[in-house]
Structures are given as structure tokens and as C-alpha cells.
Residue frames as a rotation matrix with the C-alpha (Angstrom) as fourth column:
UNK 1
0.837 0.318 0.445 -49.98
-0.547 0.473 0.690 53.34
0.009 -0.822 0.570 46.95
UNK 2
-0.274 -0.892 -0.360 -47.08
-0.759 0.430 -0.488 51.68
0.590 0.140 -0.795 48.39
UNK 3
0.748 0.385 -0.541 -46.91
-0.011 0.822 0.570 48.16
0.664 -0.420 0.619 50.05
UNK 4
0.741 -0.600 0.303 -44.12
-0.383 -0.006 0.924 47.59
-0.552 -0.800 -0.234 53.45
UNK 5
0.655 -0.480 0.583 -42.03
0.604 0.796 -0.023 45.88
-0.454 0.368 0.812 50.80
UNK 6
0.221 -0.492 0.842 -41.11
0.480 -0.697 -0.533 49.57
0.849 0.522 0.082 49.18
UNK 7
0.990 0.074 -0.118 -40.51
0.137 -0.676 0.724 50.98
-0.026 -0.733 -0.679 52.68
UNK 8
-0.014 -0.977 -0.211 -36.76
0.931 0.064 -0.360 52.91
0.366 -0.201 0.909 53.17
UNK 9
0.072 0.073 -0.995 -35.40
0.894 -0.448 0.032 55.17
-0.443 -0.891 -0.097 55.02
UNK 10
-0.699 -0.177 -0.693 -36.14
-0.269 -0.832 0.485 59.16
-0.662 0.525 0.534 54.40
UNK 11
-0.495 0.862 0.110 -39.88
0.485 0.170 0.858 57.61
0.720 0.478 -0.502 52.14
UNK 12
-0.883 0.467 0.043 -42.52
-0.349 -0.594 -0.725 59.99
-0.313 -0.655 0.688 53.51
UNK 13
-0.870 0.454 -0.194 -45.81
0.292 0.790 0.539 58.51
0.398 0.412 -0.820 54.18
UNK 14
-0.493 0.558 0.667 -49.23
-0.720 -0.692 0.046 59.36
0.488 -0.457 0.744 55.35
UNK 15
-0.689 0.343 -0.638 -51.00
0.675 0.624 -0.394 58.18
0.263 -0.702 -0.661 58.68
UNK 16
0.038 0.743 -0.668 -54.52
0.921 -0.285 -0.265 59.53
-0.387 -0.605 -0.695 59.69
UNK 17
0.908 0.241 0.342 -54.18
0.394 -0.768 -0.505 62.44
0.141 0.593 -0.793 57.42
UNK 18
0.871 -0.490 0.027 -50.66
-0.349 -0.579 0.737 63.29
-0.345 -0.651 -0.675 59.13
UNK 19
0.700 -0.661 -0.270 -47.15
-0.239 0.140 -0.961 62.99
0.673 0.737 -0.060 57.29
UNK 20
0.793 -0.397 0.463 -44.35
-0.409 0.218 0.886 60.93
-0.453 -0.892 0.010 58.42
UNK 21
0.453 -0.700 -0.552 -40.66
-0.887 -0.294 -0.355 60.33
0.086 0.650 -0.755 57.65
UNK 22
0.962 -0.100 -0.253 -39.41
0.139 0.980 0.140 56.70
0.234 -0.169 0.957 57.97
UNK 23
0.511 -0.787 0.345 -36.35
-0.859 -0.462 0.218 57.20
-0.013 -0.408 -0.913 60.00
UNK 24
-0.847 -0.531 -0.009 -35.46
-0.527 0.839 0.135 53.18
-0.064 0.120 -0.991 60.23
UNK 25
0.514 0.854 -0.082 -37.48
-0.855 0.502 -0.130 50.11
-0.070 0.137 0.988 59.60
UNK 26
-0.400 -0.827 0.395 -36.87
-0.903 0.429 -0.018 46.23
-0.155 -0.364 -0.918 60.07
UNK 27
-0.057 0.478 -0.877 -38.42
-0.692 0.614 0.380 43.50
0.720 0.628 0.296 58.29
UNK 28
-0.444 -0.465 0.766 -39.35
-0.855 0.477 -0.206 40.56
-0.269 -0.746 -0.609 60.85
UNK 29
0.267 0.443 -0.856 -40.14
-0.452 0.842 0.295 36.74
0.851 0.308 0.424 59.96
UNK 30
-0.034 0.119 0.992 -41.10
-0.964 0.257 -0.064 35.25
-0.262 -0.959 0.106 63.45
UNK 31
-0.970 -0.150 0.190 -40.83
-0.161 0.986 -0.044 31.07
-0.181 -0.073 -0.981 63.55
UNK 32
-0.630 0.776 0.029 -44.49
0.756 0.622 -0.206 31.29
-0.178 -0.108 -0.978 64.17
UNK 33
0.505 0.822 -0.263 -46.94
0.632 -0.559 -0.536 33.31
-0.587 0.104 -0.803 62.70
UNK 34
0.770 -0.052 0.635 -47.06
0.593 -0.309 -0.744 35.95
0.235 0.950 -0.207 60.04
UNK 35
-0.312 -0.921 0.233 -44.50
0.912 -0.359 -0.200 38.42
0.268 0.150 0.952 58.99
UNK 36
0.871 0.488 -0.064 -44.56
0.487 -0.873 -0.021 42.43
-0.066 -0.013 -0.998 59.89
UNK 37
-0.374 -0.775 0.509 -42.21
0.553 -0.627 -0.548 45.54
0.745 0.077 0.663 59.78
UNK 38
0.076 -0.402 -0.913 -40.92
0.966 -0.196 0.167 47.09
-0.246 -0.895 0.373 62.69
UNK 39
0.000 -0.431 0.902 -40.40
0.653 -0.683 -0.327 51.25
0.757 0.589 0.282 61.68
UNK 40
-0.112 -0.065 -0.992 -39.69
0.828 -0.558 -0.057 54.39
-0.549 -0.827 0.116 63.67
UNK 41
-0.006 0.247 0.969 -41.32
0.577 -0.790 0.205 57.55
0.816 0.561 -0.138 61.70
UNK 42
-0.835 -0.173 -0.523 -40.67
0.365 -0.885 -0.288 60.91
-0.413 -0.431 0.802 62.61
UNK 43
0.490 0.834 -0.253 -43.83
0.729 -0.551 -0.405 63.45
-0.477 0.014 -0.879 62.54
UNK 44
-0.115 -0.027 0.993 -43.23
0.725 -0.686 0.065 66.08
0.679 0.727 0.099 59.27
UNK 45
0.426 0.061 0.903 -44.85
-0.326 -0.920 0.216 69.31
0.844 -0.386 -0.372 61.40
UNK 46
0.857 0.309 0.412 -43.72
-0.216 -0.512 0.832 68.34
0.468 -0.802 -0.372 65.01
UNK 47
0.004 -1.000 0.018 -40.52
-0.868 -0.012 -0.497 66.50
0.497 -0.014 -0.867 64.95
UNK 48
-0.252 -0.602 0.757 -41.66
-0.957 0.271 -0.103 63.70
-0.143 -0.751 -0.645 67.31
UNK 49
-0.719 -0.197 -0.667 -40.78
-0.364 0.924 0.120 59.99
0.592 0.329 -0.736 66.55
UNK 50
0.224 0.701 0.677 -43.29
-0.772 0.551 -0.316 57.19
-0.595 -0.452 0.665 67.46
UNK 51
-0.779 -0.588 -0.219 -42.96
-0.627 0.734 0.261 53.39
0.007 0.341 -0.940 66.36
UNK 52
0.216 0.916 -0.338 -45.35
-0.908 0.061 -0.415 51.65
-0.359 0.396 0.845 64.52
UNK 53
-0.936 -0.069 0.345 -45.85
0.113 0.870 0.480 48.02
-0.333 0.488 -0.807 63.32
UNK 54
0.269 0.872 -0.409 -47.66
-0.885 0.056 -0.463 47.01
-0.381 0.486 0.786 60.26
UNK 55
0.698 -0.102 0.708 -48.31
0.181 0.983 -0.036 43.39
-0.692 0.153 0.705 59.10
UNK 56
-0.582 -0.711 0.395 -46.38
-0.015 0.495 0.869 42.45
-0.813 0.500 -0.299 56.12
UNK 57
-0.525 0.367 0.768 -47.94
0.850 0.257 0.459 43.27
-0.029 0.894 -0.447 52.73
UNK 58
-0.008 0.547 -0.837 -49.88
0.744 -0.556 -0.371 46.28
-0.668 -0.626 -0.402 54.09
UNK 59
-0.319 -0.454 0.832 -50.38
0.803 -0.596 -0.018 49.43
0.504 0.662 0.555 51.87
UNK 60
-0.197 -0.170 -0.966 -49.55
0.641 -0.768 0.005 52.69
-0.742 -0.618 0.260 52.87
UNK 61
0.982 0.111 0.150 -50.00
0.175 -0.827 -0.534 56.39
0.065 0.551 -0.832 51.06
UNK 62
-0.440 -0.826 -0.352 -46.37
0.721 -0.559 0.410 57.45
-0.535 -0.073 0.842 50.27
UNK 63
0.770 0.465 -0.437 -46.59
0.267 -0.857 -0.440 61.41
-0.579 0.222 -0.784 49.75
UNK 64
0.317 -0.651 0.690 -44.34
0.907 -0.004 -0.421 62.78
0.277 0.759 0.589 47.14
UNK 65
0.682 -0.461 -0.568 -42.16
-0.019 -0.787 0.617 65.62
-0.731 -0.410 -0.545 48.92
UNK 66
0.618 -0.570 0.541 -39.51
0.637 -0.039 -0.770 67.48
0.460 0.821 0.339 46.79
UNK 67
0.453 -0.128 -0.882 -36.56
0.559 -0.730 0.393 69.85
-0.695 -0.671 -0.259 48.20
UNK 68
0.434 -0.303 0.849 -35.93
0.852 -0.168 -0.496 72.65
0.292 0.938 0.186 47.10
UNK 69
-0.583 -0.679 -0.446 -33.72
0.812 -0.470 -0.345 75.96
0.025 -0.563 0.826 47.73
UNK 70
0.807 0.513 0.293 -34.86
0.464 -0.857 0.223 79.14
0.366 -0.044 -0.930 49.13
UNK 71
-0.792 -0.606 -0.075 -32.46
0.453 -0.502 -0.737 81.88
0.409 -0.618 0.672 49.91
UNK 72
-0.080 0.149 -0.986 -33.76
0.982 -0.161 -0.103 83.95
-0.174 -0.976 -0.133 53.04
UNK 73
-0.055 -0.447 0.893 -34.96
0.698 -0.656 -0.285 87.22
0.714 0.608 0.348 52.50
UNK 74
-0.657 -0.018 0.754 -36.38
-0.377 -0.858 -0.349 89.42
0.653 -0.513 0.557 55.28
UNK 75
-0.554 0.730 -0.400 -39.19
0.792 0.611 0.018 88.52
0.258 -0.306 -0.916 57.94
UNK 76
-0.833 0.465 0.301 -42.67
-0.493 -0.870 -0.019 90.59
0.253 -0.164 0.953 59.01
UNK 77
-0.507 0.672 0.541 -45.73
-0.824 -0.193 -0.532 90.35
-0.253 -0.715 0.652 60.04
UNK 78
0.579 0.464 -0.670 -46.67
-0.795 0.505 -0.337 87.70
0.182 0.728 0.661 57.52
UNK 79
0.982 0.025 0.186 -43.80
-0.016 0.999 -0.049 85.31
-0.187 0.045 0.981 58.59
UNK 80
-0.032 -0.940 -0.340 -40.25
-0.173 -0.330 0.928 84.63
-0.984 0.088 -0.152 57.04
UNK 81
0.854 0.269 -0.444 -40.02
-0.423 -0.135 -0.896 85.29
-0.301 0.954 -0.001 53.33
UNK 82
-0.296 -0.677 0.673 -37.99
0.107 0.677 0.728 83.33
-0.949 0.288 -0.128 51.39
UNK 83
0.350 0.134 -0.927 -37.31
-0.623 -0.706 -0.338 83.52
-0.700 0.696 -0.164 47.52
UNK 84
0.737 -0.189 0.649 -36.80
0.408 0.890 -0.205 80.22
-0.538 0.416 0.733 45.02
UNK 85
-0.144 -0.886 -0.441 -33.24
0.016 -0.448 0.894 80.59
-0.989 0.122 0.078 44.04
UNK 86
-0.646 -0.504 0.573 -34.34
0.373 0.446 0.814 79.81
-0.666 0.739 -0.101 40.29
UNK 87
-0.412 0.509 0.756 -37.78
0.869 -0.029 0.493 80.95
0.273 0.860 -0.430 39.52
UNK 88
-0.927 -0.357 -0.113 -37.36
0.311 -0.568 -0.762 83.66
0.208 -0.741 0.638 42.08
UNK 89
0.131 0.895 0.427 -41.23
-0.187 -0.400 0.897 83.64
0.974 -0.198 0.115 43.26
UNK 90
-0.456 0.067 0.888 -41.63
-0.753 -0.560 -0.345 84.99
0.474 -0.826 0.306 47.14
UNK 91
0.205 0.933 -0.296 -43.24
-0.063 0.314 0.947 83.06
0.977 -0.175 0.123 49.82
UNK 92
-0.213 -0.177 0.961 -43.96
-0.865 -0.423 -0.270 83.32
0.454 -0.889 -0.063 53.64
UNK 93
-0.321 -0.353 -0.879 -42.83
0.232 0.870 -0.435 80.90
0.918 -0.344 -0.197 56.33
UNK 94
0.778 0.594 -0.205 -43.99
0.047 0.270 0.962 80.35
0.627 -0.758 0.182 60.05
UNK 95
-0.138 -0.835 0.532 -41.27
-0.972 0.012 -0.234 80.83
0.189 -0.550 -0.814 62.46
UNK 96
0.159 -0.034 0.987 -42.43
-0.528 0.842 0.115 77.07
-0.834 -0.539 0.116 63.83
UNK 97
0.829 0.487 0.275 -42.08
-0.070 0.577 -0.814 75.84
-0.555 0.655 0.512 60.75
UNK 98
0.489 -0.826 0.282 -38.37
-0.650 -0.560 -0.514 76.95
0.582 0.068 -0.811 60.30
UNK 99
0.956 0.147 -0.252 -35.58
0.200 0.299 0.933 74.79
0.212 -0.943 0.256 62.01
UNK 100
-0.011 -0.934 -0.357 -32.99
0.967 -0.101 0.235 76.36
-0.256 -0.343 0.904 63.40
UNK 101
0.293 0.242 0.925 -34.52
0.809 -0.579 -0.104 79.50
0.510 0.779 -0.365 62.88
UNK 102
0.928 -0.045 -0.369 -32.76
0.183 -0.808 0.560 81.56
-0.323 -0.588 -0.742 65.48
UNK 103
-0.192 -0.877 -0.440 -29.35
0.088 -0.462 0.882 81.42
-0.977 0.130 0.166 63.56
UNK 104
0.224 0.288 0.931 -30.91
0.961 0.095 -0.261 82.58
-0.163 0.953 -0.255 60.36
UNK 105
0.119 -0.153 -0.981 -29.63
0.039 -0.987 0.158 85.63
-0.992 -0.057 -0.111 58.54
UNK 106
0.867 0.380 -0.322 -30.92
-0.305 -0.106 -0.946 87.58
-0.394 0.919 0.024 55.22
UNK 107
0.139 -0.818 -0.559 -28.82
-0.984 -0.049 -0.173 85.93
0.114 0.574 -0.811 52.58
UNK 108
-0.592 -0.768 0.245 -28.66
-0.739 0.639 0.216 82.59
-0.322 -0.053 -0.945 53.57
UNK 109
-0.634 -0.086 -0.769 -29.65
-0.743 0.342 0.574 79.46
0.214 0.936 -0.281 51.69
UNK 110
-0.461 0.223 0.859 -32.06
-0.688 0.521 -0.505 77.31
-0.560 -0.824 -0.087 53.03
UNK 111
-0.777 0.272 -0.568 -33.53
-0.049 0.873 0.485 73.60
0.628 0.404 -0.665 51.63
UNK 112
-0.253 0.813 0.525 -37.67
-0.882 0.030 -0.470 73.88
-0.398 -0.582 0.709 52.28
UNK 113
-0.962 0.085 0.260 -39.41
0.153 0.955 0.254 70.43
-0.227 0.284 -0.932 52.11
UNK 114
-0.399 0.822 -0.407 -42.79
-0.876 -0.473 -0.096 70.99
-0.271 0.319 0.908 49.78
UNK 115
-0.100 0.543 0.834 -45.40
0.093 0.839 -0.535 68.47
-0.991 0.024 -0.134 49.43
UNK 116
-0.951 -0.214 0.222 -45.41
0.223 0.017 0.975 67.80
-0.212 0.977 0.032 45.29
UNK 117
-0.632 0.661 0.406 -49.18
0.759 0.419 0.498 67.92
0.159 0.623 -0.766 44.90
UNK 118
0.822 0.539 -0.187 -50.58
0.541 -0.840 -0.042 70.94
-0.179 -0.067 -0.982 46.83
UNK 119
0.027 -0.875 0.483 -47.37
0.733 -0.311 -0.605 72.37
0.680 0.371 0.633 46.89
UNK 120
0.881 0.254 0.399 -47.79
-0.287 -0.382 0.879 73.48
0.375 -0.889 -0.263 50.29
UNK 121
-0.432 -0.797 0.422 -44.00
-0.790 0.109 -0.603 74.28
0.435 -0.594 -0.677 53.13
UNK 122
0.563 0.403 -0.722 -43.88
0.301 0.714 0.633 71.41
0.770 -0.573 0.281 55.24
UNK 123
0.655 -0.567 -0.499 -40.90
0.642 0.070 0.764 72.29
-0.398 -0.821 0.410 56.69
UNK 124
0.738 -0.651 0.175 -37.56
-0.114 -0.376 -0.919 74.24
0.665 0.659 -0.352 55.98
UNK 125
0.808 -0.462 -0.365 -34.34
0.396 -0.031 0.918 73.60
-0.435 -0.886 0.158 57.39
UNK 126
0.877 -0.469 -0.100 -31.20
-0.412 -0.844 0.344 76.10
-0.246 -0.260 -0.934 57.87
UNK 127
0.395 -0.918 -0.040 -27.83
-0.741 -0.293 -0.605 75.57
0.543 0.269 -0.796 56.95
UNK 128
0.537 -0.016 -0.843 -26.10
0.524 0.790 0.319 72.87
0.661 -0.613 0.432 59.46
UNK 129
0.184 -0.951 -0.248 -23.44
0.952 0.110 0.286 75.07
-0.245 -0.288 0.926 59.59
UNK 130
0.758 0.295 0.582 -23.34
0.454 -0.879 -0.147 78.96
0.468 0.375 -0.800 59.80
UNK 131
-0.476 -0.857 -0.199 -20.54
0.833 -0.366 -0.415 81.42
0.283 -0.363 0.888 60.26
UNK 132
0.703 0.633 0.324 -21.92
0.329 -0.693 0.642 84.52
0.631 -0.345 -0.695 62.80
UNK 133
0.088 -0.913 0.399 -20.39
0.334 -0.351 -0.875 87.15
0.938 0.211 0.274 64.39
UNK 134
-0.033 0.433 -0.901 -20.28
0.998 0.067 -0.005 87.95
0.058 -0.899 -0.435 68.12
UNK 135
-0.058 0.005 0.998 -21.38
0.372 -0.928 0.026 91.21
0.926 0.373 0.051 69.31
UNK 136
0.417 -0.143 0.898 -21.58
-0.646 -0.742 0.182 90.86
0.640 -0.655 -0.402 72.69
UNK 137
0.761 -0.094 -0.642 -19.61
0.432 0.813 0.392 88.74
0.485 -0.575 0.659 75.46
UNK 138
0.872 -0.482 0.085 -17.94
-0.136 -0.073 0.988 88.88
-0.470 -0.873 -0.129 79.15
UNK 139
0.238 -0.952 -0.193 -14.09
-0.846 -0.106 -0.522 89.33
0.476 0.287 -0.831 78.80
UNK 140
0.767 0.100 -0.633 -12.58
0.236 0.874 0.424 86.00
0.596 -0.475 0.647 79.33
UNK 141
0.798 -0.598 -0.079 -9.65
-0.519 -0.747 0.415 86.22
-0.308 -0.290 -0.906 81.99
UNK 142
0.342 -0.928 -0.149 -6.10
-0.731 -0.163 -0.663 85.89
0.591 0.336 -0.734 81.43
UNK 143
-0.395 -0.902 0.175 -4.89
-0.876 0.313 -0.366 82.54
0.275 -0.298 -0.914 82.10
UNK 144
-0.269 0.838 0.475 -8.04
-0.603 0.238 -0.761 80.71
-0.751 -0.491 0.441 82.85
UNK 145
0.048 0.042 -0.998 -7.54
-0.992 0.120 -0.043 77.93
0.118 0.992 0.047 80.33
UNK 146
-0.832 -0.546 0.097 -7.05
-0.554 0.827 -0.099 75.01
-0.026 -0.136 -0.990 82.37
UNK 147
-0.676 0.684 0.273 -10.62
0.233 0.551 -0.802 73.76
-0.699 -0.478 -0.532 82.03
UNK 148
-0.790 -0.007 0.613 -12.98
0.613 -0.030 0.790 73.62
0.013 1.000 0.028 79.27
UNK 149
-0.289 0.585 -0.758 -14.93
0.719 -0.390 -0.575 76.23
-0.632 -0.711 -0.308 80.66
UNK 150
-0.001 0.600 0.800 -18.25
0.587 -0.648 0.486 78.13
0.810 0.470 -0.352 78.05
UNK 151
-0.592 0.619 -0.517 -19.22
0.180 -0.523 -0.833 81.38
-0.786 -0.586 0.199 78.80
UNK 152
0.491 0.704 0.513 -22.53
0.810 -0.152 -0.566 82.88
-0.320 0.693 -0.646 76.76
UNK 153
-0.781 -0.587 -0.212 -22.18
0.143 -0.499 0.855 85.07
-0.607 0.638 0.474 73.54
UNK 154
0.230 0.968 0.106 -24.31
0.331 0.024 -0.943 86.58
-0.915 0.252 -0.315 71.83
UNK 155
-0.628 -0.339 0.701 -23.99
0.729 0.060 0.682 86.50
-0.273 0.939 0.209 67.93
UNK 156
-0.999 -0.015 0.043 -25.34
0.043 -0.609 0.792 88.66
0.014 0.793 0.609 65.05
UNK 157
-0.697 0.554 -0.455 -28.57
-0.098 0.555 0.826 87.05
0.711 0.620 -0.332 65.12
UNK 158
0.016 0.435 0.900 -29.33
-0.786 -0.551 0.280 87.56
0.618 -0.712 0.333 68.52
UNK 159
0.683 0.070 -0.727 -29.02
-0.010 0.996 0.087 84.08
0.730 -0.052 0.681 69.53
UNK 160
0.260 -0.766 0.588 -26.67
-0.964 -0.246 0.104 83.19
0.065 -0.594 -0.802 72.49
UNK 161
0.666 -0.642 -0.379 -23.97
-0.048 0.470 -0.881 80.73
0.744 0.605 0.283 72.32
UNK 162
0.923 -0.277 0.267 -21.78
-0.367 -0.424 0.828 79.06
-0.116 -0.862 -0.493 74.57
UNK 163
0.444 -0.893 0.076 -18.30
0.084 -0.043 -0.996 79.75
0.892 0.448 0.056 73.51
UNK 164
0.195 -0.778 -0.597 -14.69
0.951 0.298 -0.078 79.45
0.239 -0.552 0.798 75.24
UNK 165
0.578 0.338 -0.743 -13.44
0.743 -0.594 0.308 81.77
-0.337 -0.730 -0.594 76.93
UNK 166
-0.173 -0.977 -0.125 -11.37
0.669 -0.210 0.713 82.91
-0.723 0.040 0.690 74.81
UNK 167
-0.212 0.377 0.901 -13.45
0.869 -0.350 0.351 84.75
0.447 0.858 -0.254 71.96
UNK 168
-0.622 0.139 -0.771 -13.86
0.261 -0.891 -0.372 88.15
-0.738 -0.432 0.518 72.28
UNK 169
0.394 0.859 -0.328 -16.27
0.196 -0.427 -0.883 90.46
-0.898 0.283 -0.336 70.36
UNK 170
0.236 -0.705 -0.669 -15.65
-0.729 -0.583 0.358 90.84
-0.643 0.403 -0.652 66.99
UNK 171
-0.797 -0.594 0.106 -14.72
-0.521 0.766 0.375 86.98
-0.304 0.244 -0.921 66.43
UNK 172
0.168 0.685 -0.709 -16.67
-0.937 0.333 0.101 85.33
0.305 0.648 0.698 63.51
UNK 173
-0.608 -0.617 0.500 -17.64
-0.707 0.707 0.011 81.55
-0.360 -0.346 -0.866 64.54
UNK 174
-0.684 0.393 -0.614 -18.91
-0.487 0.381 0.786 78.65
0.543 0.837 -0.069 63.40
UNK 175
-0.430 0.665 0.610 -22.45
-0.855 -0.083 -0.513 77.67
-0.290 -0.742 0.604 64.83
UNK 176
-0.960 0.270 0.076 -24.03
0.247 0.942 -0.225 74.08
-0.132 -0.198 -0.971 64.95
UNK 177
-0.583 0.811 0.050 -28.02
-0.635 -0.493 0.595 74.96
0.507 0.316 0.802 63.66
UNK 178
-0.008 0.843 -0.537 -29.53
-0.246 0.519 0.818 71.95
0.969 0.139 0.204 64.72
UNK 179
0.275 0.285 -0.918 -28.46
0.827 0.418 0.377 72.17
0.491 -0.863 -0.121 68.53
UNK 180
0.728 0.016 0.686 -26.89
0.315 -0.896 -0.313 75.31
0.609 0.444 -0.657 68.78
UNK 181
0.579 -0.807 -0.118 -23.31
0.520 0.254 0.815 74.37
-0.628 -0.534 0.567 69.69
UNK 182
0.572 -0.670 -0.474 -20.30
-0.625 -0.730 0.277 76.28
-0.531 0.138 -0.836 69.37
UNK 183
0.999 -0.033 0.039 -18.15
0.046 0.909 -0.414 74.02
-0.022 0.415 0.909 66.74
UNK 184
0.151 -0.950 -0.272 -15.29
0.913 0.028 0.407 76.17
-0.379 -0.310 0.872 66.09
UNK 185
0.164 -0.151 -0.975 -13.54
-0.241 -0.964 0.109 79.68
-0.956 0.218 -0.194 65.09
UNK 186
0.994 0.106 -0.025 -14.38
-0.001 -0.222 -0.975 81.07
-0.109 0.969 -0.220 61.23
UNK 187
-0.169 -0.979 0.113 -11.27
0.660 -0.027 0.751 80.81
-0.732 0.202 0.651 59.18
């Protein structure tokens, strides 16, 4: 049990059976009347934020979450599989449960959040930053540079990407996971 006095940001608590991430929080001491905290918690499974006030002194459940790596192995009927880089035991993932799971490819490292006590996936998130090749996109034309003008690509991964006009097939870039923005060209 924690009390509003241990609250910081990135402390994962439970509400109504349901896990939440303290994203910010703000002690207040009004002139008149008692004291409370101000917090904005993100939702573990769905992603959306909600703001909450609790008095001052309050205890909360904090949940004990641990990350840890998985590399990425293959995906089927069961989900996406994923393999603990260290004690190399297997386990299957939800596609909703995945974020940024359309620029995912076998081989790549991912950081799943795991509740410490059941050891149960809350979550897993991707890379920030992935290098993917295009395989298909519109010739850009010749000369057509005065304006920052995307056209769509489609990468390795199947994903599509709007890139300058200048990339042609072939050209390895660097993808943005968590909105899926073009950032820049692989070196």
C-alpha cells in the first residue's frame, strides 16, 4: 500500500481492479480546506488518460510492473510470439496488446511490461525507431521539390508511410513506431 505522498511519475497503480500509469501529478494546499493531489493516469490496456483527485493522505494499491526484453519471433494463430532474450522461454502476444505493431519485424527487440506477481503481458512496446525497407512506391517526378510534398510507401512490413518524394524502392528508412512518421533516410 502506498499513500499520495509516494506518488511519481511512471508508479503504476490500481483503480477498480484496472491498472494505471501516473503520467503527472500535483500536490495542492488550498488557503481553505484540506489538502489533495491533482494526477493524470494513463489506462495500462487502453491507452486512455483520465484525471483523478484524491484527498491528501489517501492509500492507493501500487502494482509492481517490471520490463523486460523480448526479441520478436514469428506470429500465428495464437498471437505474436516473442522469446526472453535471457532465459529464452516462448510466449504469445495479442496484436492489441502490441504498440506499434504494424512496423514489427522477426528479429527485433521489444521491452514487454509484466505485472511482477501473476506475471501476466500488460503491454509491449516496439522499438521507437526502426529501419524498413520500401518495396513499393509511385515514382517521384523530376524536379518537383519545391514543396514538402509526402507521397505513400509501402515498407517491408506492409505498413504504408508517407515519405518524400524522393525515395524510390529499394531505399531503407527510418520509421517513427509510435505515430508512424517518416523521420529520415537509413545511413
Amino acid at each position: 500500500m502506498a499513500t499520495t505522498a509516494d506518488f511519481r511519475n511512471g508508479m503504476c497503480i490500481d483503480i477498480d481492479g484496472a491498472y494505471y500509469f501516473i503520467v503527472e501529478f500535483l500536490h495542492v494546499k488550498p488557503g481553505k480546506g484540506a489538502a489533495f493531489v491533482r494526477t493524470k493516469l494513463k489506462n495500462v490496456q487502453t491507452g486512455r488518460t483520465l484525471e483523478k483527485t484524491f484527498n491528501s493522505g489517501v492509500k492507493v494499491d501500487e502494482v509492481r510492473i517490471e520490463r523486460r526484453s523480448y526479441q520478436y519471433l514469428y506470429q500465428d494463430d495464437m498471437g505474436y510470439n516473442f522469446m526472453h532474450t535471457e532465459t529464452f522461454e516462448q510466449i504469445a502476444i495479442p496484436k492489441e496488446s502490441i504498440n506499434g505493431v504494424d512496423f514489427l519485424k522477426e528479429g527485433d527487440v521489444c521491452e514487454l511490461v509484466v505485472h511482477a506477481e501473476t506475471e501476466t503481458v500488460l503491454y509491449a512496446d516496439t522499438p521507437v525507431h526502426v529501419e524498413l525497407e520500401i518495396t513499393y512506391t509511385e515514382p517521384g517526378l523530376r524536379g518537383d521539390t519545391a514543396t514538402n510534398t509526402l507521397k505513400p510507401a509501402t515498407v517491408e512490413t506492409g505498413a504504408t508511410v508517407r515519405v518524400p518524394l524522393f525515395l524510390e524502392v529499394g531505399d531503407r528508412i527510418k520509421v517513427d513506431t509510435r505515430d508512424g512518421s517518416y523521420v529520415e533516410r537509413a545511413k
